[in-house]
TORKOL-4160 file (C-alpha; in steps of 0.2 Angstrom, whole numbers, padded with zeros to 4 digits, m for minus):
394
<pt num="1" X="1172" Y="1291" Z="1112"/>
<pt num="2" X="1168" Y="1289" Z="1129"/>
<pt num="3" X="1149" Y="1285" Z="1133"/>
<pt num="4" X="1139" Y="1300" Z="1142"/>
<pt num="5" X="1135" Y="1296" Z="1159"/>
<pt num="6" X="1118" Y="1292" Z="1165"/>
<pt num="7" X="1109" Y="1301" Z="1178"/>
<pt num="8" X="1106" Y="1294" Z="1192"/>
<pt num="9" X="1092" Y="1293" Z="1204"/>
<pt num="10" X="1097" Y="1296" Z="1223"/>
<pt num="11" X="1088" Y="1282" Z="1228"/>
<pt num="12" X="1097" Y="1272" Z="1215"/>
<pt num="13" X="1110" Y="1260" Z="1221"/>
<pt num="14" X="1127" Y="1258" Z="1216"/>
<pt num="15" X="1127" Y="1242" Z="1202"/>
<pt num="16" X="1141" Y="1229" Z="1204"/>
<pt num="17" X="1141" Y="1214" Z="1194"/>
<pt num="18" X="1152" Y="1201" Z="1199"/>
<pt num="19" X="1156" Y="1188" Z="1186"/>
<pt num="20" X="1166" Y="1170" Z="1192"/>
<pt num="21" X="1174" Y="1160" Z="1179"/>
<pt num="22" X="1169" Y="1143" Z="1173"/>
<pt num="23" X="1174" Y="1142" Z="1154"/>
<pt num="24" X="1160" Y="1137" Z="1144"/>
<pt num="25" X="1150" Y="1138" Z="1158"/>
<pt num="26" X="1150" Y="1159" Z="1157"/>
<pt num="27" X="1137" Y="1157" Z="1145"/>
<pt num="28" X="1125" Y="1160" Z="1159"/>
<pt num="29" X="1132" Y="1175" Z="1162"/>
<pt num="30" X="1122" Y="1185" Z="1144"/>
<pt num="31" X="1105" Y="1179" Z="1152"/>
<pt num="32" X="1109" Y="1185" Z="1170"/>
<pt num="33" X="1117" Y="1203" Z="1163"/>
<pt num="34" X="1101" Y="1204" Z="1149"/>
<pt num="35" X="1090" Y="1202" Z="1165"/>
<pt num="36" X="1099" Y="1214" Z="1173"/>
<pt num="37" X="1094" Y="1228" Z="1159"/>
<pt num="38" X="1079" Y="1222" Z="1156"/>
<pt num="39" X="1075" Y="1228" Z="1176"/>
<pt num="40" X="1086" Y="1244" Z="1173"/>
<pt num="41" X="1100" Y="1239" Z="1184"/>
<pt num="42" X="1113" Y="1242" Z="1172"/>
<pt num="43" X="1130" Y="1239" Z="1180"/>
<pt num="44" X="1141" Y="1255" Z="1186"/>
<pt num="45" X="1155" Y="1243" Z="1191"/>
<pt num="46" X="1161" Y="1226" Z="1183"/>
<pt num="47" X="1172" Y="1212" Z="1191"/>
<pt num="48" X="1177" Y="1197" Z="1182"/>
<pt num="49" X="1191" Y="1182" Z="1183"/>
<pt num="50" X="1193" Y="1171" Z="1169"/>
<pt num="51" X="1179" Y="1170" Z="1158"/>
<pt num="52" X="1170" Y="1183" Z="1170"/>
<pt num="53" X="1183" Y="1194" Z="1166"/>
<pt num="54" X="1182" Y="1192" Z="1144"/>
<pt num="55" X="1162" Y="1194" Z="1148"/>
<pt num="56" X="1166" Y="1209" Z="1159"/>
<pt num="57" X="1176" Y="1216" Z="1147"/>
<pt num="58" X="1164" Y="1214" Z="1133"/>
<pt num="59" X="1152" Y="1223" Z="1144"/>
<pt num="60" X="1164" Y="1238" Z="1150"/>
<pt num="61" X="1171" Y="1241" Z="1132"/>
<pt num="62" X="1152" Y="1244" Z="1122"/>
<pt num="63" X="1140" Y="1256" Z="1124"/>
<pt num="64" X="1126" Y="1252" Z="1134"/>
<pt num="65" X="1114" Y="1249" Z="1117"/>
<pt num="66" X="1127" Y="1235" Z="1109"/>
<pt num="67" X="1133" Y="1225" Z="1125"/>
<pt num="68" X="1122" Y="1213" Z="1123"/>
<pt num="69" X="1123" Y="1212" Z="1105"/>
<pt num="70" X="1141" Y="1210" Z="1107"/>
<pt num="71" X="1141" Y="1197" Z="1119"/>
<pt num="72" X="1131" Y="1185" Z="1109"/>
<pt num="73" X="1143" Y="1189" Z="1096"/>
<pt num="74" X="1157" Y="1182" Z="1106"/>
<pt num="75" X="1147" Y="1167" Z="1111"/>
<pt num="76" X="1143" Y="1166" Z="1091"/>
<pt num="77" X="1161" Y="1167" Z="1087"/>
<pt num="78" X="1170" Y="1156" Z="1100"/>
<pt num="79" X="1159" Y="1139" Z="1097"/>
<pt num="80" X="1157" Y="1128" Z="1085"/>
<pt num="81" X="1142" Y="1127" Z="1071"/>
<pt num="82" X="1131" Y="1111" Z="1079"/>
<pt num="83" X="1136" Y="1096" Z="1068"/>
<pt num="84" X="1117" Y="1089" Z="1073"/>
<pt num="85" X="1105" Y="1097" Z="1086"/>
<pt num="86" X="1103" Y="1095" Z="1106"/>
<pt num="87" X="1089" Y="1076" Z="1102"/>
<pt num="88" X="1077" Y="1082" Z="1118"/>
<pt num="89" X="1084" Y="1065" Z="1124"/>
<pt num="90" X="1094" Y="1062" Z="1141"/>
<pt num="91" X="1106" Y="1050" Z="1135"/>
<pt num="92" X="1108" Y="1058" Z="1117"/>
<pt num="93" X="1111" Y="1074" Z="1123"/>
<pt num="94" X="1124" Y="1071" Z="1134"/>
<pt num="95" X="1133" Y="1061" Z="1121"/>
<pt num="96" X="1130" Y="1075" Z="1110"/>
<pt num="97" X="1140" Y="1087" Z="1124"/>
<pt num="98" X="1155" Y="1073" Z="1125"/>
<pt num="99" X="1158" Y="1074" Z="1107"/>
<pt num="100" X="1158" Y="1092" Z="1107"/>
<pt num="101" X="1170" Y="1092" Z="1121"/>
<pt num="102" X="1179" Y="1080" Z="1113"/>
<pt num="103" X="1178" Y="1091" Z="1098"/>
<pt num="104" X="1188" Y="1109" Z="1110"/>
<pt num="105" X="1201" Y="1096" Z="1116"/>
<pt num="106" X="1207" Y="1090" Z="1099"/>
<pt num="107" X="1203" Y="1105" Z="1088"/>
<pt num="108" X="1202" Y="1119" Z="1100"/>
<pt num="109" X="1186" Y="1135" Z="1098"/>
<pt num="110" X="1185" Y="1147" Z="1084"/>
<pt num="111" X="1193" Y="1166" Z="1087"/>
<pt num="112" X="1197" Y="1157" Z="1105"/>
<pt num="113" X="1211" Y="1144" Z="1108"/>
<pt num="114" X="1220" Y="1131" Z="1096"/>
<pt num="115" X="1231" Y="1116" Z="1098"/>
<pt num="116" X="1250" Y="1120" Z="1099"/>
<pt num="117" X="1258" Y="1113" Z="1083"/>
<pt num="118" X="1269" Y="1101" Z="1095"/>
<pt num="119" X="1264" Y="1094" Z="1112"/>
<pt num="120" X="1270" Y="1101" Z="1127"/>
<pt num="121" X="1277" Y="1084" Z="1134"/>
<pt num="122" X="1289" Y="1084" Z="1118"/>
<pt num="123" X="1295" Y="1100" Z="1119"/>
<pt num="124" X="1311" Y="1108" Z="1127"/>
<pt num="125" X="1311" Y="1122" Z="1139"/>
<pt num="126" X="1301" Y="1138" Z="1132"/>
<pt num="127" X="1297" Y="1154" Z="1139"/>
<pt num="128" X="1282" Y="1153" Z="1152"/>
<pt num="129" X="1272" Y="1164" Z="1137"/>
<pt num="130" X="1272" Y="1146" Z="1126"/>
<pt num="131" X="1271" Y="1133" Z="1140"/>
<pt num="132" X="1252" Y="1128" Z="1137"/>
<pt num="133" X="1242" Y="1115" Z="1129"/>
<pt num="134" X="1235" Y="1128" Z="1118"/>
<pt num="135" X="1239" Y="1144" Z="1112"/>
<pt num="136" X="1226" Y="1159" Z="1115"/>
<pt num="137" X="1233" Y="1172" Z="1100"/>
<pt num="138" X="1214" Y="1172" Z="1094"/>
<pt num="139" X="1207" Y="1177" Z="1109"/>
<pt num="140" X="1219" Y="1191" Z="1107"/>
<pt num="141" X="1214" Y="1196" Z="1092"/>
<pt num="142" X="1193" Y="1192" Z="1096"/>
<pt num="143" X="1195" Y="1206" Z="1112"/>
<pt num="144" X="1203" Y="1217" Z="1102"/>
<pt num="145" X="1187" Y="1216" Z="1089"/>
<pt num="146" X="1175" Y="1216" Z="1102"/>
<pt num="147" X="1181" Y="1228" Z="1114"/>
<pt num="148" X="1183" Y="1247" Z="1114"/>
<pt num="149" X="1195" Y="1249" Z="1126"/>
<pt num="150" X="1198" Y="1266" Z="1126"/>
<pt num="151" X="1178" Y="1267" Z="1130"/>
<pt num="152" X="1184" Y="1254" Z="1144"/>
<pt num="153" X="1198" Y="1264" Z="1153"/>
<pt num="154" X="1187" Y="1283" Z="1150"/>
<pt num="155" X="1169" Y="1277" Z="1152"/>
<pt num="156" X="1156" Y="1279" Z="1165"/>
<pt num="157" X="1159" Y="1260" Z="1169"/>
<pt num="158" X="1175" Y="1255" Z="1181"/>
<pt num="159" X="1181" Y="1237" Z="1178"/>
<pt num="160" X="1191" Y="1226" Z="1188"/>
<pt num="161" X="1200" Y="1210" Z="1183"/>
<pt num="162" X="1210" Y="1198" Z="1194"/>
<pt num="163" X="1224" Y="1187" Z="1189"/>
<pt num="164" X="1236" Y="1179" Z="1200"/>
<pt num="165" X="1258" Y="1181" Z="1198"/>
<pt num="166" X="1264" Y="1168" Z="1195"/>
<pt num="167" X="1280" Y="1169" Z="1203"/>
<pt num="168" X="1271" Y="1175" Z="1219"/>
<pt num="169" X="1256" Y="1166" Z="1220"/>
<pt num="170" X="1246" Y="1181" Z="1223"/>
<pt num="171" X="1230" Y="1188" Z="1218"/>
<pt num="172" X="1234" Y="1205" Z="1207"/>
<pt num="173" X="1218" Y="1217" Z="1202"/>
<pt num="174" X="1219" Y="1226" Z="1186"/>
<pt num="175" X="1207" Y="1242" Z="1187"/>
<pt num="176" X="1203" Y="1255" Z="1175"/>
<pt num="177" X="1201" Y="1267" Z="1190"/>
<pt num="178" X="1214" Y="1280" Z="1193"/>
<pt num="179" X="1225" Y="1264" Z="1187"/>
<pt num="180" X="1245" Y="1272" Z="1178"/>
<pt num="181" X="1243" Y="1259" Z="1165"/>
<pt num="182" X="1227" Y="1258" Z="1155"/>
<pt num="183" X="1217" Y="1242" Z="1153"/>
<pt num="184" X="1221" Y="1233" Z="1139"/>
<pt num="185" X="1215" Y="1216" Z="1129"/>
<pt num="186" X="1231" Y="1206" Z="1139"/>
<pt num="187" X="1225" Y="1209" Z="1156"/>
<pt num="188" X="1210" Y="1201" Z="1153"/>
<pt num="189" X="1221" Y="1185" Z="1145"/>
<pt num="190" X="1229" Y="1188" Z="1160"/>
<pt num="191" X="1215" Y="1185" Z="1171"/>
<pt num="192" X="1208" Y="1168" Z="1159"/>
<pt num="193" X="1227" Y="1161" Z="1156"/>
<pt num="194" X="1221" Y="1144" Z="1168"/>
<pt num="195" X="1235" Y="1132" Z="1166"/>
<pt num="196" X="1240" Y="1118" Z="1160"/>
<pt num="197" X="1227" Y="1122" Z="1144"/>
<pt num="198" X="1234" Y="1141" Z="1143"/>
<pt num="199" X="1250" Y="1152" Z="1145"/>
<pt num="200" X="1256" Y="1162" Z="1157"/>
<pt num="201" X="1256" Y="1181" Z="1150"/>
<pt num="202" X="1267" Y="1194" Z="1152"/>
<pt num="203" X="1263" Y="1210" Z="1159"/>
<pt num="204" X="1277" Y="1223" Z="1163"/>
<pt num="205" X="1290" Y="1210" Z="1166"/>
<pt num="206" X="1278" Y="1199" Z="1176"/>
<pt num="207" X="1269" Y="1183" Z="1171"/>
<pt num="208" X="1251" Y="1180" Z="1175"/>
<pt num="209" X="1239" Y="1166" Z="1178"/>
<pt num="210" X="1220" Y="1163" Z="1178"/>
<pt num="211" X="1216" Y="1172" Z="1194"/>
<pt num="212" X="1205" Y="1157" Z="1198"/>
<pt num="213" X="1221" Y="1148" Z="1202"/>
<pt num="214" X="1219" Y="1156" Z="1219"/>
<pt num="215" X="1201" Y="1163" Z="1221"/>
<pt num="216" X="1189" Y="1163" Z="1208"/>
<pt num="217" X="1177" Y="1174" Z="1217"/>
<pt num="218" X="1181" Y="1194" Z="1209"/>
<pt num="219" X="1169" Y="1203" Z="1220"/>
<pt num="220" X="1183" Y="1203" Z="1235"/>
<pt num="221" X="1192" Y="1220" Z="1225"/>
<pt num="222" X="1175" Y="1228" Z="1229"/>
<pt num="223" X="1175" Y="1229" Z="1247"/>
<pt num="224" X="1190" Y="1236" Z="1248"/>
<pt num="225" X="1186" Y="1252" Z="1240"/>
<pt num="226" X="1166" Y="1252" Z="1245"/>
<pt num="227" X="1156" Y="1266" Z="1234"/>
<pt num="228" X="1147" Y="1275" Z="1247"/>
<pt num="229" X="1129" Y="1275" Z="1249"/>
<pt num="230" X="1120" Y="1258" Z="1246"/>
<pt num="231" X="1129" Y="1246" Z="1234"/>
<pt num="232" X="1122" Y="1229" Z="1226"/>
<pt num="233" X="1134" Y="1216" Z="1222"/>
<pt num="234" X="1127" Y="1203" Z="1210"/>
<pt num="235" X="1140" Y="1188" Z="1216"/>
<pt num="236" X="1137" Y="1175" Z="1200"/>
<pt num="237" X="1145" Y="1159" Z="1205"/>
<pt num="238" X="1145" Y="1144" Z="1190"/>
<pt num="239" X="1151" Y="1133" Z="1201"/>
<pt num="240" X="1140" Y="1126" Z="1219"/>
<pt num="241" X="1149" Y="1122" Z="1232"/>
<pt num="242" X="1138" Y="1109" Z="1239"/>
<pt num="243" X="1132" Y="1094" Z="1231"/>
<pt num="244" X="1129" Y="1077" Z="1233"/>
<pt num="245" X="1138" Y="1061" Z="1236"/>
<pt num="246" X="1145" Y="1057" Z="1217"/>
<pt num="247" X="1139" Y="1039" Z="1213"/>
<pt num="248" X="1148" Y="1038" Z="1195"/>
<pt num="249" X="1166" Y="1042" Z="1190"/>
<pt num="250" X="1157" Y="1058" Z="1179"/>
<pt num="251" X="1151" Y="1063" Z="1195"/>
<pt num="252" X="1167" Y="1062" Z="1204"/>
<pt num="253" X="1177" Y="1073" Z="1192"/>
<pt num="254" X="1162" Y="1085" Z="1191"/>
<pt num="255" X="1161" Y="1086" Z="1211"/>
<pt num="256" X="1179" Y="1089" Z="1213"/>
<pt num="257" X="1178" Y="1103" Z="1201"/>
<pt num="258" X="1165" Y="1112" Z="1210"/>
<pt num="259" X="1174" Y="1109" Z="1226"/>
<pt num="260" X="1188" Y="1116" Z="1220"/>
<pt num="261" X="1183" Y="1133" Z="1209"/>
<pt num="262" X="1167" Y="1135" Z="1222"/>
<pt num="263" X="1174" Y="1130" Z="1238"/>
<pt num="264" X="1178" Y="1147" Z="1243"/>
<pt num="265" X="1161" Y="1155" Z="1235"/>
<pt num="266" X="1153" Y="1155" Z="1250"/>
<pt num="267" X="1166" Y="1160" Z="1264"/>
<pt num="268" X="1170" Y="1176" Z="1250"/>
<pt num="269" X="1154" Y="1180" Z="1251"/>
<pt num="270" X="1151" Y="1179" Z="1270"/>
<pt num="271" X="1167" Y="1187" Z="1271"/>
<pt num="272" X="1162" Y="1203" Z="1259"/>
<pt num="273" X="1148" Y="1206" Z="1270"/>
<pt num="274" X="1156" Y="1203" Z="1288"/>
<pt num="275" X="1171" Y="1215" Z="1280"/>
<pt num="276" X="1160" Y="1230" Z="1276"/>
<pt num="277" X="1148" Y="1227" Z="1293"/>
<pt num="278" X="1167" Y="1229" Z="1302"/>
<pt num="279" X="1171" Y="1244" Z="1295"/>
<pt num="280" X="1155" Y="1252" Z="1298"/>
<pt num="281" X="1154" Y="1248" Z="1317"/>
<pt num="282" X="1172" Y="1255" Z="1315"/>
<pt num="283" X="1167" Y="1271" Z="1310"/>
<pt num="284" X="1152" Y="1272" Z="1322"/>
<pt num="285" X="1166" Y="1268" Z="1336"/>
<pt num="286" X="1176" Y="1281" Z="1330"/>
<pt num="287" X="1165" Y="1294" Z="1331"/>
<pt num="288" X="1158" Y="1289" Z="1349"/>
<pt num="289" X="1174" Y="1290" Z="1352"/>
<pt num="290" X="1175" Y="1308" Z="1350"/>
<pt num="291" X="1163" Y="1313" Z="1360"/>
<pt num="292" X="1150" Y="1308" Z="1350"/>
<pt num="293" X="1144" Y="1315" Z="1332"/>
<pt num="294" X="1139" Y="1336" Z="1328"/>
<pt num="295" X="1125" Y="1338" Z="1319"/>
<pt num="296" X="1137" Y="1341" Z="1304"/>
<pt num="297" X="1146" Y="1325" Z="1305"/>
<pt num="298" X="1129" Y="1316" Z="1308"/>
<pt num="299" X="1123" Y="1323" Z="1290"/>
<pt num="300" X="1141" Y="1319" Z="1283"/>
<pt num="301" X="1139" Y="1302" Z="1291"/>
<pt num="302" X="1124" Y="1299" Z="1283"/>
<pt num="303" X="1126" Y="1305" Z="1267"/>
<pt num="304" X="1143" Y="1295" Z="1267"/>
<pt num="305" X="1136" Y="1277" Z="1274"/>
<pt num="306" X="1140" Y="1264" Z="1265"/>
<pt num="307" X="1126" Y="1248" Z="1265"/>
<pt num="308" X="1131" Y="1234" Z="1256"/>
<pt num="309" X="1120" Y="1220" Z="1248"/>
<pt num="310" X="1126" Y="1204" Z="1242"/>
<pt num="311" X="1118" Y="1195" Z="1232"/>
<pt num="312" X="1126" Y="1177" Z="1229"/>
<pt num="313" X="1118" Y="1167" Z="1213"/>
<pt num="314" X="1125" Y="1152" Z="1211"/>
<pt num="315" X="1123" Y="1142" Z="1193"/>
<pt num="316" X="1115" Y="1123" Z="1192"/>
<pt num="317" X="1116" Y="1113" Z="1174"/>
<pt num="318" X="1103" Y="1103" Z="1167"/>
<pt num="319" X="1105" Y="1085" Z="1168"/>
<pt num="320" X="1112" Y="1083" Z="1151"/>
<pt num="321" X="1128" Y="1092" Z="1156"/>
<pt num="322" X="1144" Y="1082" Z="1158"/>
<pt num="323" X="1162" Y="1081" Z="1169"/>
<pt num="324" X="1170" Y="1091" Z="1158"/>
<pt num="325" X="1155" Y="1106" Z="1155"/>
<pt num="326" X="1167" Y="1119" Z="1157"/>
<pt num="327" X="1175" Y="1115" Z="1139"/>
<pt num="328" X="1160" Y="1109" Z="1132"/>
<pt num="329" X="1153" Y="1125" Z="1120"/>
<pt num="330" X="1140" Y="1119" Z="1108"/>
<pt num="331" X="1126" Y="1130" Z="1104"/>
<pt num="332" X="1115" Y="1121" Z="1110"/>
<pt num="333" X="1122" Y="1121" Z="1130"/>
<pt num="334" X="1125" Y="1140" Z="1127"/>
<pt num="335" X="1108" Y="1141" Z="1125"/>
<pt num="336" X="1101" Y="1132" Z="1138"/>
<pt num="337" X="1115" Y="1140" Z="1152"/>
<pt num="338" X="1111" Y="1157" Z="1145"/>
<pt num="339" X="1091" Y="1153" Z="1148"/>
<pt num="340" X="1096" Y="1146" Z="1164"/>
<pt num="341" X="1104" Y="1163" Z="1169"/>
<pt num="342" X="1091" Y="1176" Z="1163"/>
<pt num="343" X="1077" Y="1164" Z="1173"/>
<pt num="344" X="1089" Y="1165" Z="1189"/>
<pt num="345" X="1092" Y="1184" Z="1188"/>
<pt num="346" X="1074" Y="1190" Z="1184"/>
<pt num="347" X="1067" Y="1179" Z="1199"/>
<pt num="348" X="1080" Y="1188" Z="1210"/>
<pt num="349" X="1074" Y="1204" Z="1206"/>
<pt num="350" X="1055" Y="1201" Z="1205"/>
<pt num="351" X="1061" Y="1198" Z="1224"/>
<pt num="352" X="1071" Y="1211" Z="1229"/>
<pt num="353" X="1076" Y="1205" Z="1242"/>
<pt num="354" X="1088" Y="1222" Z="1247"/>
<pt num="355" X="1069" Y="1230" Z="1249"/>
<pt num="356" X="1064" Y="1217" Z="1260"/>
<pt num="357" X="1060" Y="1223" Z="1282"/>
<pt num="358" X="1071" Y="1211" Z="1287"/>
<pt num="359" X="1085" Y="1218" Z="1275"/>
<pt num="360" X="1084" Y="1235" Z="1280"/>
<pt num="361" X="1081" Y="1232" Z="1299"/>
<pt num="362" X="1098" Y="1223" Z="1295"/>
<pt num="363" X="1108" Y="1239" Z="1289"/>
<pt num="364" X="1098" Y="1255" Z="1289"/>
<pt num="365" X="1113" Y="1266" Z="1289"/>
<pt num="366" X="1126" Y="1253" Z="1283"/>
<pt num="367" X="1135" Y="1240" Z="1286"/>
<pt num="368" X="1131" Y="1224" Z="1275"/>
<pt num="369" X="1118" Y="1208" Z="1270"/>
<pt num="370" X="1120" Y="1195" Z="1262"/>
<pt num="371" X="1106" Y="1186" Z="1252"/>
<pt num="372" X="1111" Y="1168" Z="1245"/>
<pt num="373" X="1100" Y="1165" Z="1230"/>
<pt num="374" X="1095" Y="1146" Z="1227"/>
<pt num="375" X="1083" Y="1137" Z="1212"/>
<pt num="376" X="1074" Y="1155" Z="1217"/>
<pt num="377" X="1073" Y="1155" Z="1234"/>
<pt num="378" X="1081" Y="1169" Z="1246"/>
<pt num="379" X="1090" Y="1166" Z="1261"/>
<pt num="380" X="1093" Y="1184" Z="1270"/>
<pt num="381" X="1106" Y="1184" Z="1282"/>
<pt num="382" X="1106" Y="1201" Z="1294"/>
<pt num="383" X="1125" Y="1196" Z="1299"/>
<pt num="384" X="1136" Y="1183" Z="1293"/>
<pt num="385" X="1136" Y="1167" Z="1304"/>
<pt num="386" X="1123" Y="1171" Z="1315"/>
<pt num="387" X="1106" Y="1164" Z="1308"/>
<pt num="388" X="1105" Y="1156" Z="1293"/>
<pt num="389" X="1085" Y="1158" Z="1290"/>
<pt num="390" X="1086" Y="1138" Z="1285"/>
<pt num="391" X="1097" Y="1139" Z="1270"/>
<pt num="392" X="1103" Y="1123" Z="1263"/>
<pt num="393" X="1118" Y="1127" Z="1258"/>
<pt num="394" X="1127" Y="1130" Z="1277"/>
């Protein structure tokens, strides 16, 4: 049974929360949504690609008293029990990580992914649904434990899952808004299928990929259908797009990941921000246009504007972590990244930063800002490339 809407107050924005993937890394995610609760901004509209997408669908399919009961019971499920403890020291703990990488690459996760029986590289042509390192049938059967997805295509909370086609390249949204085919636990493999390591899955006659394989940002599908009134989008990114100069060959592969599942973090969220300042100088246009605005359409107008915060959160690990983090699912990281994310989060909102002068000078009656969250500092920006109020990361 569906869950009972909240009421909400008028002066309560619209929630979004925006989840990236990054494998084991989406760990961070529990502590940044438990924040989120915690502060009572539960979210009215989830977005998730890869492991974003399995969290957002964890999230969508319980009711509000057991989601985060049920995503610690996912992150129980899918790692292994710690053979020995995280030491407290540097060099021990991050050969503690290596072997329990090494661990997922040889043995797979629990209720997660396993090892194909035969390698890839010996086998013959096979359907796209079986071309994979690893197979992912008990993630199949872990979502279909976990979520209630009748709750999740009928409940008070929309979700939205990207994916990319494979034979297209493109970027495809699942949503259970006003969508003819209900959500169900293969669109969200759909959206986490990353190859080599996972299959393609078929969906109505089409084959599907991580939707990271193009853009691993999910709040894009936002934009384009705005809630009216005022709207925060919580943006969490688990990979930085700036960094320093790599020194060490672990360094070098973890840089080029980050380049490559970050590098288009920040130009999506300038972009989500420019996007909805257009279309609200586009509307204001139009109605000039027309000989200006009636008292009516001035109250339509206003009850009707759409303002848009985005607020862009981007992960850093600890110094223990490792090239190859994002399959690295010990207990002991999970903890630490979950940490790590409730910390972020609930210094973001002790800020709110959408309350801010500056932030509502910015878009009183719409329009967009964008607030770039770093190691708990906010950088404002009134309109997307002009003024950077000295953030690092430009």
């Amino acid at each position: 049974m569906a869950e009972p809407a909240v009421a909400r107050a008028a002066s309560k924005p619209t929630c979004v929360l925006a989840l990236q993937g990054g494998g084991a890394l989406g760990a961070y995610h529990i502590g940044a949504y438990e924040a989120l609760a915690e502060h009572g901004f539960e979210p009215d509209w989830l977005s998730g690609i890869s492991i974003g997408a399995i969290n957002a669908a964890i999230l969508a399919g319980n009711p509000r008293a057991r989601r985060l009961e049920r995503l610690e019971q996912l992150w129980e499920m899918i790692s292994w029990p710690e053979l020995l403890p995280h030491f407290g020291v540097l060099s021990l703990d991050i050969w503690h990580n290596r072997m329990s990488n090494l661990r997922a690459l040889v043995a797979g996760q629990p209720n997660f992914f396993r090892p194909r029986s035969l390698s890839p590289f010996l086998a013959t042509a096979v359907p796209p649904t079986e071309a994979s390192f690893y197979d992912t049938g008990p993630m199949l059967e872990t979502l279909s434990a976990l979520v209630d997805f009748d709750l999740v295509n009928r409940g008070p909370v929309r979700l939205t899952l990207g994916a990319t086609d494979v034979e297209t390249g493109e970027v495809v949204y699942f949503d259970s808004k006003d969508s003819p085919h209900p959500i169900g636990p293969q669109h969200v493999m759909a959206s986490g299928s990353l190859p080599p390591g996972f299959p393609a899955v078929e969906i109505d006659g089409r084959y599907y990929w991580d939707g990271g394989c193009v853009s691993n940002s999910p709040a894009e599908a936002v934009v384009q259908d705005q809630p009216p009134g005022h709207t925060l989008i919580f943006m969490i990114d688990l990979w930085s797009a700036s960094g320093k100069p790599p020194t060490t060959i672990d360094e070098v592969l973890w840089r080029a990941k980050e380049i490559q599942y970050a590098s288009r973090g920040h130009l999506v969220a300038d972009a989500l921000a420019m996007k909805a300042t257009l279309r609200h100088a586009e509307r204001r246009a139009a109605a000039l246009a027309d000989g200006g605005p009636t008292a009516e359409a001035e109250r339509q107008r206003r009850n009707n504007h759409r303002r848009l915060d985005v607020m862009h959160i981007i992960y850093h690990p600890g110094r223990s972590h490792i090239a190859n983090s994002d399959a690295e699912f010990s207990r002991g990281s999970i903890r630490i990244r979950r940490d790590a994310g409730y910390r972020d989060m609930a210094e973001l909102l002790a800020q709110c930063p959408w309350q801010a002068d500056g932030a509502a000078v910015a878009a009183p009656l719409g329009g967009a800002v964008l607030h770039r969250v770093r190691s708990g500092k906010v950088f404002t920006h009134a309109a997307p490339g002009l003024g950077r109020s000295g953030d690092p990361t430009r």
